[in-house]
C-alpha positions as CSV (number, residue, x, y, z in Angstrom):
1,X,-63.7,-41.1,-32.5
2,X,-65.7,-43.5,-35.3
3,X,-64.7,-46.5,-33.0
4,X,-65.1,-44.9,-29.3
5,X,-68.7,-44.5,-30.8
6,X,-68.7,-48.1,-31.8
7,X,-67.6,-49.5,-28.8
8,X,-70.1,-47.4,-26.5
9,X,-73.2,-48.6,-28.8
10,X,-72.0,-52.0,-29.0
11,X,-71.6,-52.1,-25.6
12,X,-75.0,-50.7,-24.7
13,X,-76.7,-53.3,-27.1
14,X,-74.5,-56.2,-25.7
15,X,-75.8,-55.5,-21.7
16,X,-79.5,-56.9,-21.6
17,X,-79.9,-54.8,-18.6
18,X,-78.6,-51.7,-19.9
19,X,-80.2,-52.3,-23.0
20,X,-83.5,-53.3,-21.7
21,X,-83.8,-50.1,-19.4
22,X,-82.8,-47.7,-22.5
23,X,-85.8,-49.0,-24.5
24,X,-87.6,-48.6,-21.6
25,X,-86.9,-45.1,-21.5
26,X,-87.7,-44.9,-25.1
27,X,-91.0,-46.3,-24.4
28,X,-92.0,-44.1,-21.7
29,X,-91.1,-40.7,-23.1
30,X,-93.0,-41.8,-26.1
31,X,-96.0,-43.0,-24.2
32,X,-96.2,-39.9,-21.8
33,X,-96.0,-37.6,-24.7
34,X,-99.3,-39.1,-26.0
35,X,-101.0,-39.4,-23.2
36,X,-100.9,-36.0,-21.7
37,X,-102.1,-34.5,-24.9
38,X,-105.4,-32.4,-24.5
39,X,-107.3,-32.1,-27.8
40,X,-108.2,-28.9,-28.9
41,X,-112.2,-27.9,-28.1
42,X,-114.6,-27.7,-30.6
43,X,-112.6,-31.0,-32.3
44,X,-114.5,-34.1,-32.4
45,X,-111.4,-35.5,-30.0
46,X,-112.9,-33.2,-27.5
47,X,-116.2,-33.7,-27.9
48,X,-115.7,-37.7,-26.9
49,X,-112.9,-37.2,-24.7
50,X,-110.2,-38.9,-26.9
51,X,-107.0,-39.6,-26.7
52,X,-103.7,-40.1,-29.0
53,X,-103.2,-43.6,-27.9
54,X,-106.8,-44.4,-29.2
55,X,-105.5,-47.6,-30.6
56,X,-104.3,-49.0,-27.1
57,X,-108.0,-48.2,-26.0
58,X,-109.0,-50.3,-28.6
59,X,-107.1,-53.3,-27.6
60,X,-107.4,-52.8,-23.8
61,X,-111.4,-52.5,-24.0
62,X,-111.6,-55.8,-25.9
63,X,-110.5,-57.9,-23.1
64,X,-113.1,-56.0,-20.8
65,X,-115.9,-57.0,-23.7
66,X,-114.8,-60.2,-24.4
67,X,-114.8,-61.3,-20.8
68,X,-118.8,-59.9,-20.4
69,X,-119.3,-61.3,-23.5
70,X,-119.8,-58.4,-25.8
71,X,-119.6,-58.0,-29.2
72,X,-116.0,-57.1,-30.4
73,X,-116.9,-55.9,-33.0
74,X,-119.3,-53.1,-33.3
75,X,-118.6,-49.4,-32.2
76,X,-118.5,-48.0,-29.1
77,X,-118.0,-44.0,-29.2
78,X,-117.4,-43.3,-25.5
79,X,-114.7,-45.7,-25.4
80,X,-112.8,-44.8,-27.7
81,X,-113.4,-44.3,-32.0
82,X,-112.7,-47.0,-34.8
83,X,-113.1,-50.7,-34.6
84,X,-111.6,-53.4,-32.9
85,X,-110.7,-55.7,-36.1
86,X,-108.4,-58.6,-34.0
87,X,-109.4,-61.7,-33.0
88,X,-110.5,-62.6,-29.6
89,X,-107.3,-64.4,-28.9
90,X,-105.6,-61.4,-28.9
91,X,-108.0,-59.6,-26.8
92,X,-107.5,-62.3,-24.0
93,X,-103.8,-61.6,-23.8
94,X,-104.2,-58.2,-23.3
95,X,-105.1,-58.9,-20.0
96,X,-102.4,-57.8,-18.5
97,X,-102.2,-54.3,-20.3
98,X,-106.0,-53.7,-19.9
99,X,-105.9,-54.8,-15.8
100,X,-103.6,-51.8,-15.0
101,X,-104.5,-48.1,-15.4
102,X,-104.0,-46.6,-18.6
103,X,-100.9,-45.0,-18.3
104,X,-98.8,-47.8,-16.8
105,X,-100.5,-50.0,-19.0
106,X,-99.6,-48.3,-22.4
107,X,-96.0,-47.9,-20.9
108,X,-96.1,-51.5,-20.5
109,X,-97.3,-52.3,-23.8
110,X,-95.2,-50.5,-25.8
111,X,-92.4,-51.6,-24.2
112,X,-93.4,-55.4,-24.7
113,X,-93.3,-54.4,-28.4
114,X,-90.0,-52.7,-28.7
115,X,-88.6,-55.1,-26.3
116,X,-89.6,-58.1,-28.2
117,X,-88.1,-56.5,-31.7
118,X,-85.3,-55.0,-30.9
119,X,-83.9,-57.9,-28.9
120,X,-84.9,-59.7,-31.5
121,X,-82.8,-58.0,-34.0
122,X,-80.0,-58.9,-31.3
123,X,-81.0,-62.6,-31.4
124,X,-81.0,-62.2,-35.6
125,X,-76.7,-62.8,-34.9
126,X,-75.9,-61.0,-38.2
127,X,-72.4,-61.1,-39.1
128,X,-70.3,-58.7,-37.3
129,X,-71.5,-55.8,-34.1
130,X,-71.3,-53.6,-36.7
131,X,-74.4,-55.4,-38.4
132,X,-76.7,-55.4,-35.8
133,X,-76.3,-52.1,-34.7
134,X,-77.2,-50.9,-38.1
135,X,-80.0,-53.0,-38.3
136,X,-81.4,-51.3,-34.5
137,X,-80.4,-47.7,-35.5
138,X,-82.0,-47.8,-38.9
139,X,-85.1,-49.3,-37.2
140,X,-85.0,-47.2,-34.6
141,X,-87.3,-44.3,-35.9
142,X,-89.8,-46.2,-37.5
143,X,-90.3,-47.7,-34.4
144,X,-90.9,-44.9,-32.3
145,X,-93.5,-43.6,-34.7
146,X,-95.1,-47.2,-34.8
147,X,-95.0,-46.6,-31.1
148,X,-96.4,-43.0,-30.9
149,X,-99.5,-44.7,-32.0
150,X,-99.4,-47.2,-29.7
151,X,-99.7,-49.9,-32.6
152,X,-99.0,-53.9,-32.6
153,X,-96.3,-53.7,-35.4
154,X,-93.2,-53.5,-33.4
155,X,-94.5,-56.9,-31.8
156,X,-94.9,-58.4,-35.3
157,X,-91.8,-57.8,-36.6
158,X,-90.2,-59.1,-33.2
159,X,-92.5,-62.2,-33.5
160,X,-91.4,-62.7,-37.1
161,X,-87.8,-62.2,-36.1
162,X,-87.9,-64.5,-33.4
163,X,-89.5,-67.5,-35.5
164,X,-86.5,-67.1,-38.1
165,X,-84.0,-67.4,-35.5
166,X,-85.4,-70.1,-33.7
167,X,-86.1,-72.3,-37.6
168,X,-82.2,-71.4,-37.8
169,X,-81.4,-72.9,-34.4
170,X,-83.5,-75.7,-35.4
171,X,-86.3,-75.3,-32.5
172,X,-89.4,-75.8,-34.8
173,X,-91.7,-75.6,-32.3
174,X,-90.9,-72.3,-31.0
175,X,-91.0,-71.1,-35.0
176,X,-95.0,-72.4,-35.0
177,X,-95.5,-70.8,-31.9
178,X,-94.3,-67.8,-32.7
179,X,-95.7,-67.7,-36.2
180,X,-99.4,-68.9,-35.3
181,X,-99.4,-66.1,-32.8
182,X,-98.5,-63.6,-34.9
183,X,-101.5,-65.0,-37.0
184,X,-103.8,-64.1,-34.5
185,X,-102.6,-60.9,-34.2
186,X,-102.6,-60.2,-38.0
187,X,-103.7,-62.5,-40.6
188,X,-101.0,-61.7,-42.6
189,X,-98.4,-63.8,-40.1
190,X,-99.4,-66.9,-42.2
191,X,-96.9,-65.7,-45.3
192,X,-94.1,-66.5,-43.0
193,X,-95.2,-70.1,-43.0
194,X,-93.4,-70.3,-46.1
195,X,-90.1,-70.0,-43.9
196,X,-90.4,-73.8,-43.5
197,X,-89.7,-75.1,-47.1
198,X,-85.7,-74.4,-46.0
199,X,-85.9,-76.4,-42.9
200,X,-86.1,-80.4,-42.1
201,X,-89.1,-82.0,-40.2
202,X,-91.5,-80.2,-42.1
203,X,-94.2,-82.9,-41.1
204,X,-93.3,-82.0,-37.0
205,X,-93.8,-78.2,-38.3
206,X,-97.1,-78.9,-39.4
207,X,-98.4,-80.5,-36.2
208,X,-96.5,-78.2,-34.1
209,X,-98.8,-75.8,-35.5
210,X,-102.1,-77.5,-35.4
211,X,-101.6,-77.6,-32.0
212,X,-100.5,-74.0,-31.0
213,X,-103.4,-73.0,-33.9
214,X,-105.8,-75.2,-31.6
215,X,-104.6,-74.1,-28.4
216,X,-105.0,-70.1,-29.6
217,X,-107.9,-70.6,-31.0
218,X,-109.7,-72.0,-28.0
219,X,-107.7,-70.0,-25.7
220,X,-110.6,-67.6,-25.1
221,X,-112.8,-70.1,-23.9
222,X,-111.7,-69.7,-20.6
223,X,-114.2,-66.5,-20.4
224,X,-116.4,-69.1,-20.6
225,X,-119.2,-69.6,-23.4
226,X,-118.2,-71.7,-26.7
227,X,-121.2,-70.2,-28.0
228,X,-120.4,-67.0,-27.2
229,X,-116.6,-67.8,-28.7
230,X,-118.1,-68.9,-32.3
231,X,-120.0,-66.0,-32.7
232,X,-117.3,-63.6,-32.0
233,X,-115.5,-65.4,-34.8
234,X,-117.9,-65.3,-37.2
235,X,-118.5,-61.6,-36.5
236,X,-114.3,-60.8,-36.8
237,X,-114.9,-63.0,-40.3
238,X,-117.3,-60.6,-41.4
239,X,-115.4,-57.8,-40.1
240,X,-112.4,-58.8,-42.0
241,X,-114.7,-59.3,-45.3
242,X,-115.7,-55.8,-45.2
243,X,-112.2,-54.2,-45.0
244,X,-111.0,-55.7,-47.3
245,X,-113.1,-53.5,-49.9
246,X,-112.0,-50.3,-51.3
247,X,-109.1,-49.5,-49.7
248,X,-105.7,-49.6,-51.3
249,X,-103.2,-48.4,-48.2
250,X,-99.7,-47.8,-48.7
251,X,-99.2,-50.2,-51.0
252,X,-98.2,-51.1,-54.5
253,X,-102.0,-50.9,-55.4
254,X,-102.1,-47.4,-53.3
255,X,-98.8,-46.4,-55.5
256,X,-100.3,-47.6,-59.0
257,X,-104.1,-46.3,-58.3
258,X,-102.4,-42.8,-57.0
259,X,-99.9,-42.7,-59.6
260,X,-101.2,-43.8,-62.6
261,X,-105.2,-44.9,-62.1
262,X,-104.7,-48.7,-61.8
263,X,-107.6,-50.0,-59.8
264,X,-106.4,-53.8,-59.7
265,X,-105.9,-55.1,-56.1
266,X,-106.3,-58.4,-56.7
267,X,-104.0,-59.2,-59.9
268,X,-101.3,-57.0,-58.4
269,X,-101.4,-59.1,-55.3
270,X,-101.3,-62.6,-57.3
271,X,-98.6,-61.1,-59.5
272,X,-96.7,-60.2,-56.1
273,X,-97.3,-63.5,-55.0
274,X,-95.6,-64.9,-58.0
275,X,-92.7,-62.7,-57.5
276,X,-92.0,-63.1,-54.2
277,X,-92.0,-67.0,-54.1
278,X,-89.7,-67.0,-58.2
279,X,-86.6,-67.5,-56.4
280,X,-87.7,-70.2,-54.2
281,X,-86.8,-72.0,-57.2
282,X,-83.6,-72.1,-57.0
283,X,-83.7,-75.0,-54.5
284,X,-79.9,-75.4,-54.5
285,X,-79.3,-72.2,-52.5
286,X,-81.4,-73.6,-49.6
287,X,-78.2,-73.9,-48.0
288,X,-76.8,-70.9,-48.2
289,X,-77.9,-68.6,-45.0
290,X,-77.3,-65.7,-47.3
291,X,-80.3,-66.8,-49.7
292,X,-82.4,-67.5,-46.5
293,X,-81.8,-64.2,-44.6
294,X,-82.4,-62.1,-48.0
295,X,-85.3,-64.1,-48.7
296,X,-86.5,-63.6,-45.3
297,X,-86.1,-59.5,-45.7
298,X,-88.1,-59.7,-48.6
299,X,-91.0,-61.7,-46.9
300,X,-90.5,-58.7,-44.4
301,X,-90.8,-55.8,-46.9
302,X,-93.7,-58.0,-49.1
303,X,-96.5,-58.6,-46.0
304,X,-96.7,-54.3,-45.8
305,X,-96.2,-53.0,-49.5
306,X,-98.9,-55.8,-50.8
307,X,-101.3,-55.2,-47.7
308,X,-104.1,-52.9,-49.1
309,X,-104.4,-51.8,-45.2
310,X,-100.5,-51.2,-45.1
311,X,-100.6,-47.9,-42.5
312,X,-97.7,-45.6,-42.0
313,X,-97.1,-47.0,-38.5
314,X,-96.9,-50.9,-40.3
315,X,-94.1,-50.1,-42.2
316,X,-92.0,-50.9,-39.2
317,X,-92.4,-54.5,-40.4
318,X,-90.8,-53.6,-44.2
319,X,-88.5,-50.9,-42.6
320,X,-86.9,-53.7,-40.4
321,X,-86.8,-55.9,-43.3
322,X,-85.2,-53.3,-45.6
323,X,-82.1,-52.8,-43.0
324,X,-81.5,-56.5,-42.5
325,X,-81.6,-56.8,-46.6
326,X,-78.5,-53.7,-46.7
327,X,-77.2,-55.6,-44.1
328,X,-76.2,-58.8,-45.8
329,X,-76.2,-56.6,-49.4
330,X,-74.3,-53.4,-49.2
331,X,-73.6,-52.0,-52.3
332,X,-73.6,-48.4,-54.0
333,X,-76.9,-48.8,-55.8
334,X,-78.3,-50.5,-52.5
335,X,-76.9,-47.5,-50.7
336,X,-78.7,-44.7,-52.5
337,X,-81.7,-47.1,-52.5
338,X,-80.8,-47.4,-48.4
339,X,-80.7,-43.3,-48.4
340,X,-83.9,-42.8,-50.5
341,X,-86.2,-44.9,-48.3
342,X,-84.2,-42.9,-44.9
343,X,-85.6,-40.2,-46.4
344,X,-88.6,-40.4,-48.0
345,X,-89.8,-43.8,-46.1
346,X,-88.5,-43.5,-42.7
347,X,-88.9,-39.9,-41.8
348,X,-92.2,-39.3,-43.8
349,X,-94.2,-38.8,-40.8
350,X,-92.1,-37.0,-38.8
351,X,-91.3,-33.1,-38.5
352,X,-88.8,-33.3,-40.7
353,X,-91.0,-33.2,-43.1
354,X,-92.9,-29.5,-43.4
355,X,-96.6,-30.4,-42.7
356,X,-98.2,-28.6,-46.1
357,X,-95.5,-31.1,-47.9
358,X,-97.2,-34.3,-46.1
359,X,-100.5,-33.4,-46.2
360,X,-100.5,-32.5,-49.5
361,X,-97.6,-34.9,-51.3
362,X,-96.8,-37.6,-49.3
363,X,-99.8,-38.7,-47.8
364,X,-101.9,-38.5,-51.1
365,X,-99.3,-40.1,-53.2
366,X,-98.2,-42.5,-50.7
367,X,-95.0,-41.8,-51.1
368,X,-93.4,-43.7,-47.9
369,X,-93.9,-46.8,-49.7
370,X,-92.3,-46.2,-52.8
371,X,-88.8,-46.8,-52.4
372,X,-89.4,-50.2,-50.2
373,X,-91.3,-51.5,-53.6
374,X,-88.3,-50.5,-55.1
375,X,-86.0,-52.2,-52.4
376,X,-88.1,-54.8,-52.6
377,X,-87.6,-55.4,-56.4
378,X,-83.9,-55.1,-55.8
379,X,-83.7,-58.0,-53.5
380,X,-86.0,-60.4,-55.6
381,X,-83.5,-59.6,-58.6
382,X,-80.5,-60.2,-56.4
383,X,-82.4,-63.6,-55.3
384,X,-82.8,-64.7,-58.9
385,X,-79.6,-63.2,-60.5
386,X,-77.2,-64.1,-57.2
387,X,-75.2,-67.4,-57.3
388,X,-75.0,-67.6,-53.3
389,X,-72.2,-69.6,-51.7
390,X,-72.8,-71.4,-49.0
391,X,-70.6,-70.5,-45.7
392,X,-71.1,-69.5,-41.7
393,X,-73.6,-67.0,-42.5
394,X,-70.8,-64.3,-44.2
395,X,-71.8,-62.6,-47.5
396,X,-70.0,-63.7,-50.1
397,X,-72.0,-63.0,-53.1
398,X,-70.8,-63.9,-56.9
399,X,-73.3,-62.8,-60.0
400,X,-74.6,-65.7,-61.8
């Protein structure tokens, strides 16, 4: 039975068509069940007219005020609530979203995103079907709930995906491309730039991405004024300057403030820092696929538990990188670890969870990011205490 199962999954991941057209499906289920929502009268969401895929709204408006050469950044209530906090690159390539009607359009987008991450994890070649499945199932419901809000994480983490894949098929351009873009989705791309110290031609990385950073950057100057184009950066600089105040997110400074009163967002991030880049130390493992893979799920899992802005719907990001690290590291600790952040991680949001238990336990005490901190502490320990042999890309892990 097991491997009937196995062969009917691994089958449906290894058609592209039939694949493709199942995430489809995914997509638009998800997408129709937010957009036919009515809110309730008397709410505020009545009273505006809004909708449950607000934050598409957000990102399909932008391209309509960047091209009349708006400000992006200031509110505009009839449209739809919240900011837009991106940069104008990104509202010029949702032209293609924003040109259709709404429905077709979020469709759309949300199925670039899953698209691009899940066939991503496909293109990740872990070792073994059995692998890569894993990887896509345990993803799977953190992506629909990423989805359900319409959000740009599943296209991150298939961005960030991607530019591994193509630094280990040596295509360095591609990695730059793929990293600078994610960049000018979130800011927080630019960690992954540390992906290049395990790679050759470091100096071609460098100009591969000056000139796909230029290239983006002036990008939206096909709207038309460069005056216009500066001052829409300098407003998404201040923009970014005042989020980045109080807030704590679900994160390791949301955990520690919540937990126990520790107000410190900017030593716990340095101190992150630190840990996170300890084992690149250990230069001698460069070459062992293992190290790089691990390290990779821990660059994954670091971007959304040290983001003071971390959101539920982000943690697709940490959630991928959290089933590619059990992936290459199964063990019995790592599978009660695994099971801990199924539970109180991945299905946080959902109905699993009674609503009086969310709203007044998990949300408060942001619990769905506890257990990927401790994951995450787990793989920097098994970076630094690992003695990591060097083969085709098979685990073969010895303590040091």
């Amino acid at each position: 039975m097991k491997t009937a199962i196995f062969k009917f999954f691994s089958a449906l991941v290894s058609d592209t068509r039939l694949f493709g057209f199942v995430i489809l499906l995914i997509c638009t289920a998800t997408s129709l069940q937010h957009y036919i929502y009515t809110p309730a009268p008397g709410t505020i969401d009545f009273k505006y007219n809004y909708t449950r895929y607000n934050d598409f709204l957000i990102f399909k408006y932008s391209f309509y005020h960047l091209i009349h050469h708006q400000n992006l950044y200031i509110m505009y209530p009839y449209e739809y609530y919240d900011l837009f906090k991106y940069t104008p690159t990104f509202a010029l390539l949702m032209a293609p979203f924003a040109l259709l009607p709404n429905l077709a359009g979020l469709i759309l987008w949300n199925f670039v995103g899953a698209a691009i991450l899940f066939f991503a994890i496909r293109r990740l070649h872990l070792p073994g079907n059995k692998s890569t499945l894993f990887v896509i199932g345990f993803v799977l419901i953190e992506a629909i709930t990423s989805l359900q809000n319409s959000e740009s994480n599943c296209l991150l983490a298939g961005l960030f995906l991607l530019a591994f894949t193509a630094l280990e098929n040596k295509k360095t351009a591609q990695a730059a491309f793929f990293i600078v873009l994610s960049a000018f989705v979130k800011p927080f791309g630019l960690a992954f730039f540390t992906l290049f110290i395990f790679y050759p031609s470091k100096p071609k990385a460098i100009v591969y991405s000056a000139v796909w950073f230029a290239v983006l950057l002036l990008l939206p100057l096909v709207t038309g004024s460069a005056d216009y184009l500066i001052s829409t950066y300098h407003d998404w600089g201040i923009t970014l300057f005042r989020d980045h105040s109080e807030s704590h997110g679900f994160s390791v400074m949301g955990w520690l403030y919540t937990w126990f009163g520790i107000d410190q967002n900017f030593p716990v991030l340095f101190a992150g820092m630190v840990l996170l880049l300890l084992p690149l130390l250990r230069y001698r493992n460069y070459k062992s696929k293992q190290f790089r893979i691990l390290f990779f799920a821990s660059l994954l899992i670091w971007v959304v538990i040290f983001n003071h802005l971390a959101e539920s719907p982000t943690f697709v990001i940490a959630i991928t990188g959290v089933a590619i690290w059990y992936s290459q590291s199964p063990s019995k600790i790592n599978f009660i670890l695994l099971l801990l952040c199924f539970f109180f991680s991945v299905l946080a949001p959902t109905d699993v969870i009674p609503p009086a238990l969310r709203s007044n336990y998990f949300v408060p005490y942001v619990v769905k990011s506890v257990p990927c901190i401790f994951i995450w502490l787990k793989t920097i320990y098994e970076l630094l205490a690992t003695h990591f042999i060097p083969t085709d890309g098979t685990p073969v892990l010895k303590e040091a």
